[in-house]
N, C-alpha and C positions, 0 to 999 in steps of 0.2 A: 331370527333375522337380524337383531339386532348386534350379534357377534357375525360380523362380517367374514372377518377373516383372522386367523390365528397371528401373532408376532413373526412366527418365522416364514408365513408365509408375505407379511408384508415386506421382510427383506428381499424374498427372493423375486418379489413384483419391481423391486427398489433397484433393484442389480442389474435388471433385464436392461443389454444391452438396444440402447436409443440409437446408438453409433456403431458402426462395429469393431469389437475388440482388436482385431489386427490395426484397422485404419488408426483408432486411439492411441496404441502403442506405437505406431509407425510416426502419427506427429508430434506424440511426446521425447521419440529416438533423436526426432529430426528440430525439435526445441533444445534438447538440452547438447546438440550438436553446436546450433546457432550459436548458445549462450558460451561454450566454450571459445569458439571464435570469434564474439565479440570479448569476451574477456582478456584474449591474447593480443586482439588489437589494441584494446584498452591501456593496455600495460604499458605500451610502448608510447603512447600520447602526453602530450604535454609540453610546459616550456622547456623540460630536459628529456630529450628523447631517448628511447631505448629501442635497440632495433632487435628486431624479434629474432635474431642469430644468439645477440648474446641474453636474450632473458634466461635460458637454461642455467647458464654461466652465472648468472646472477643470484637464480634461485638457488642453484648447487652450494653457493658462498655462505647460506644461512650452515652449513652441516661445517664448515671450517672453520673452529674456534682460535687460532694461531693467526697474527697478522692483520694490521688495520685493513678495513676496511674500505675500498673505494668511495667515488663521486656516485655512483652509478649503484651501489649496494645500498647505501644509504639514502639515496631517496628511493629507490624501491621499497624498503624496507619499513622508512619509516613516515615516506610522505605517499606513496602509489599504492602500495599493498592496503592499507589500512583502507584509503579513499576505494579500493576495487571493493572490499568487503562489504563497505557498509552500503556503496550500490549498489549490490545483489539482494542484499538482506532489506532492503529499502524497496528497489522494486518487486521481489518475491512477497514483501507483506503488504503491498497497495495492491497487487497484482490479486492475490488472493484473497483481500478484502475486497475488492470489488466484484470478486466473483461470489463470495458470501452473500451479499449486499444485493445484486441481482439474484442471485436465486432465491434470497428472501421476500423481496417483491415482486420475484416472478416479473420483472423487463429490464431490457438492458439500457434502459434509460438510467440506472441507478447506477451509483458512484458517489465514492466517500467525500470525495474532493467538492462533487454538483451538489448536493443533498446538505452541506456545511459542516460532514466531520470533521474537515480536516480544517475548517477554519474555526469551528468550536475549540480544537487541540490547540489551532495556534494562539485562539485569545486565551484561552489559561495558561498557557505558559509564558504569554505577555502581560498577564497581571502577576504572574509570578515573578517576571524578572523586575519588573516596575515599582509595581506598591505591594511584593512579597516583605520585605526588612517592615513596614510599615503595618501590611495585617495577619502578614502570617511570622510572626519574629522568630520563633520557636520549631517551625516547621522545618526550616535548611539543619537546624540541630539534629533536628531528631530522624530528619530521614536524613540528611547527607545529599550524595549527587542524587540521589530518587527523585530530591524533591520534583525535578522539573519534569519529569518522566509520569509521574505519579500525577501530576496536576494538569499537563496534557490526556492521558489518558482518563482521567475524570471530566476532563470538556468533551472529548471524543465522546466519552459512553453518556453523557448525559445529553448531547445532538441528538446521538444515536436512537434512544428512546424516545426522546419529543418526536423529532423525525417520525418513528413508527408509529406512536400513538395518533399523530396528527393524521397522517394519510390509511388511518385506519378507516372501513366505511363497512356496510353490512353485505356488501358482494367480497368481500378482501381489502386489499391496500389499494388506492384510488392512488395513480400516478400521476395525474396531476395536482391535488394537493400535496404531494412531495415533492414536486418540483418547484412549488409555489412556494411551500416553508421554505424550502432549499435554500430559495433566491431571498427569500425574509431573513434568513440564520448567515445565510452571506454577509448581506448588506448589513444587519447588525456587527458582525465581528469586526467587519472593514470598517465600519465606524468608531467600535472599542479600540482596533487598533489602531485607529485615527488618532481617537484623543490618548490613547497610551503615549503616542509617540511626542506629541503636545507636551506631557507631561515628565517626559523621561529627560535625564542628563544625555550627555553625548557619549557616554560610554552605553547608555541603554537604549540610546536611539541607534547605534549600530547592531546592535544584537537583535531588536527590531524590527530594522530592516532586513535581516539574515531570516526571521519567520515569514515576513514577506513575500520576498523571492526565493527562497531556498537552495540550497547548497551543499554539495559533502564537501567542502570545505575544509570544513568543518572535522574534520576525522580524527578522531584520537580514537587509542587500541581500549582504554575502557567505555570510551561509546561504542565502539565496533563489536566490541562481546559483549553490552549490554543489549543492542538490538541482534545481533544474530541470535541471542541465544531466547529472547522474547518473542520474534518472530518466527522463531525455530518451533519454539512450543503453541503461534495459532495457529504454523503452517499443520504441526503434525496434530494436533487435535482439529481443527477445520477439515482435513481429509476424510475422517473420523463421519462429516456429514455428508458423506458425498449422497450416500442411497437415503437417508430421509430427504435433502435436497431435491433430489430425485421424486418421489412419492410426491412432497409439496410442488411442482410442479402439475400437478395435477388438481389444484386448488385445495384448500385445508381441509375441505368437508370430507373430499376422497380421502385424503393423508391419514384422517382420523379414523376410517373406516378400515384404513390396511394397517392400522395399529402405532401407529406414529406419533410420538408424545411431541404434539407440535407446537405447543407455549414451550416446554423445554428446549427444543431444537431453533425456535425463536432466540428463545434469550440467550444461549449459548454463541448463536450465530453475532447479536447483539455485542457480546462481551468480548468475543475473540477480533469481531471487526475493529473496535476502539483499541483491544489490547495495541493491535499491529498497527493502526492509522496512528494511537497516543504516543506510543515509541519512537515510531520514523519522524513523525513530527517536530516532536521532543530534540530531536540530533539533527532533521536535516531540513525544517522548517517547512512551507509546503509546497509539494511536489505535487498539480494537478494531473487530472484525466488518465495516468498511469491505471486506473482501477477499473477505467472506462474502456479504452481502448482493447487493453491485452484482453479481459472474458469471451470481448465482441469478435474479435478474430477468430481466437480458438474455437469458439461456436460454427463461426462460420466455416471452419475448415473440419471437427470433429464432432458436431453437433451440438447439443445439451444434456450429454451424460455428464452429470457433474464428476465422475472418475479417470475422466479426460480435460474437462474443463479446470479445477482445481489446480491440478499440478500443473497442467498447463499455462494457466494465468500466471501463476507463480515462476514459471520460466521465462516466459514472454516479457513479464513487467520486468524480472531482474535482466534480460538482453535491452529493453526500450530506456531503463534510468543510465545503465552503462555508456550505452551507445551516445543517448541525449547528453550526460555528463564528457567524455570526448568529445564531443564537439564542441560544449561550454570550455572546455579548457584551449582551443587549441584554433578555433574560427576568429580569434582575437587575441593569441596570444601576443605576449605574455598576460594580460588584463583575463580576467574571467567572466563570461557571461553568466548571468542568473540560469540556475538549470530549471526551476519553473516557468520561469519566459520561454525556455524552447520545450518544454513539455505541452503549452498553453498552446503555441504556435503550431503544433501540430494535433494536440485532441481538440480546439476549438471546429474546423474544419469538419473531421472527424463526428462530433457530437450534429455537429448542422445536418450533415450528410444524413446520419439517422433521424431528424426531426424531419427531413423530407420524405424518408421509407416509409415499409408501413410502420413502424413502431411509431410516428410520431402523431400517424392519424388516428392511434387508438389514445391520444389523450380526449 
């Protein structure tokens, strides 16, 4: 009695379609449709416009080595391409962190940004830029540009766990004490980087305020391939969880019964969340509710088969940071709006809307 069930058969309890397979593939066809069309709109926005006739023309130009290059090649090239990349890569690893993150707590009240990873990432990487030369002198030696990548990613995953230890309880993870730390680990960062900012020069209080509000601004081709290529690796290992996800759905007791190493698939969840919330951070400061919104859609249009939801979020968040960044650039041009200000301005709402469903009476 006590061998419930075999390994492989708890994969294939794990796999059993929640959703159905055509439906899943049909909004995954019809996400990664969206995402191409906002990415082509994308291109074309900004204080130098590029009209979607001649983007071909444009892109064609990178294959012509003979002859300067234009107005119009060159800021595709070297100010629009980069800034497209690292939105994608930005919203696909909030997009699929938050769908980690919910399926770890099982509700979709959870989100990297609400819960304080993303403002744990932003305070280590404003003690890094502040009083790094100060306590960590030897550190920018020895990793080089890591360091700030590396020491967001260490606020992130150490959120991460407080986070989960705190809203642990003997039924599961208790949502309202994670909502509660959430807003404690908030209000703490907002205050560290209160007085960071108190205490920084005027070259560190601008870059400061760049964690703040966030921005792909920001885009250079070695941060653009250091987070695609880190987010690349939680997206494709996070996939990896979709069928335990799945099983944990069904509360730990069962998970464990259909054979599911669920401290492992815990801390994994744990590590890959911070890997993607500590990188984007790290390049693009923070970018709220991205993590919140896109899971919560995909759910509600393909269910909670996490082999829908995953990739999905990950599509959804990179079309929502695109879209939100176009419009930062171009609602005010030439000036730039903070692209966390209009990511806030619209999951704010969003988040209320669910505290009045039912998710928000089951705190």
């Amino acid at each position: 009695m006590t061998q419930a069930l075999t390994r492989p058969a708890c994969w294939r309890l794990a796999r059993v379609p929640i959703a159905g397979r055509r439906s899943g593939a049909v909004l995954l066809f019809a996400l990664g449709g969206l995402l191409l069309a906002v990415l082509l709109f994308a291109a074309g926005q900004g204080a130098y416009g590029l009209p979607l006739r001649e983007l071909p023309g444009v892109i064609g130009s990178a294959w012509h080595t003979t002859g300067e290059r234009g107005a119009a090649e060159l800021v595709f090239f070297n100010i629009r391409l980069p800034r497209l990349l690292l939105g994608l890569a930005a919203g696909a690893g909030l997009g699929m962190a938050g769908a980690l993150m919910q399926g770890l707590f099982r509700n979709p009240l959870a989100d990297p940004g609400l819960i304080g990873v993303s403002s744990g990432a932003a305070l280590a990487a404003g003690i890094t830029i502040v009083l790094g030369a100060v306590w960590f002198p030897d550190l920018p030696r020895a990793l080089g540009s890591w360091t700030l990548v590396l020491m967001a990613f260490a606020g992130g995953l150490g959120v991460t766990v407080l986070i989960y230890l705190l809203s642990r309880g003997e039924g599961g993870t208790r949502v309202g004490l994670m909502l509660l730390a959430g807003i404690a680990i908030n209000a703490l960062a907002g205050a560290g980087l209160g007085l960071l900012s108190y205490l920084a020069s005027d070259e560190q209080l601008r870059s400061l305020q760049f964690w703040l509000l966030g921005s792909l601004g920001g885009a250079r081709w070695s941060a653009v391939l250091l987070v695609c290529g880190l987010c690349s690796v939680a997206l494709v290992l996070g996939l990896r969880l979709a069928g335990p996800l799945n099983a944990l759905a069904l509360g730990e007791a069962q998970a464990v019964l259909l054979g599911v190493p669920v401290q492992r698939v815990q801390r994994q969840v744990v590590v890959l969340t911070a890997l993607a919330v500590g990188v984007v951070t790290a390049t693009t400061g923070i970018i709220g509710f991205i993590g919140l919104v896109a899971p919560h859609m995909v759910r509600l249009l393909a269910g909670p088969d996490h082999r829908w939801v995953l990739p999905g979020s990950a599509l959804l968040g990179a079309s929502l940071v695109l879209l939100a960044d176009s419009v930062a650039r171009t609602v005010a041009a030439p000036a730039e709006l903070p692209l966390g200000v209009l990511t806030a301005l619209v999951g704010v709402p969003f988040f209320l809307v669910l505290l009045r469903s039912g998710h928000g009476r089951r705190l």
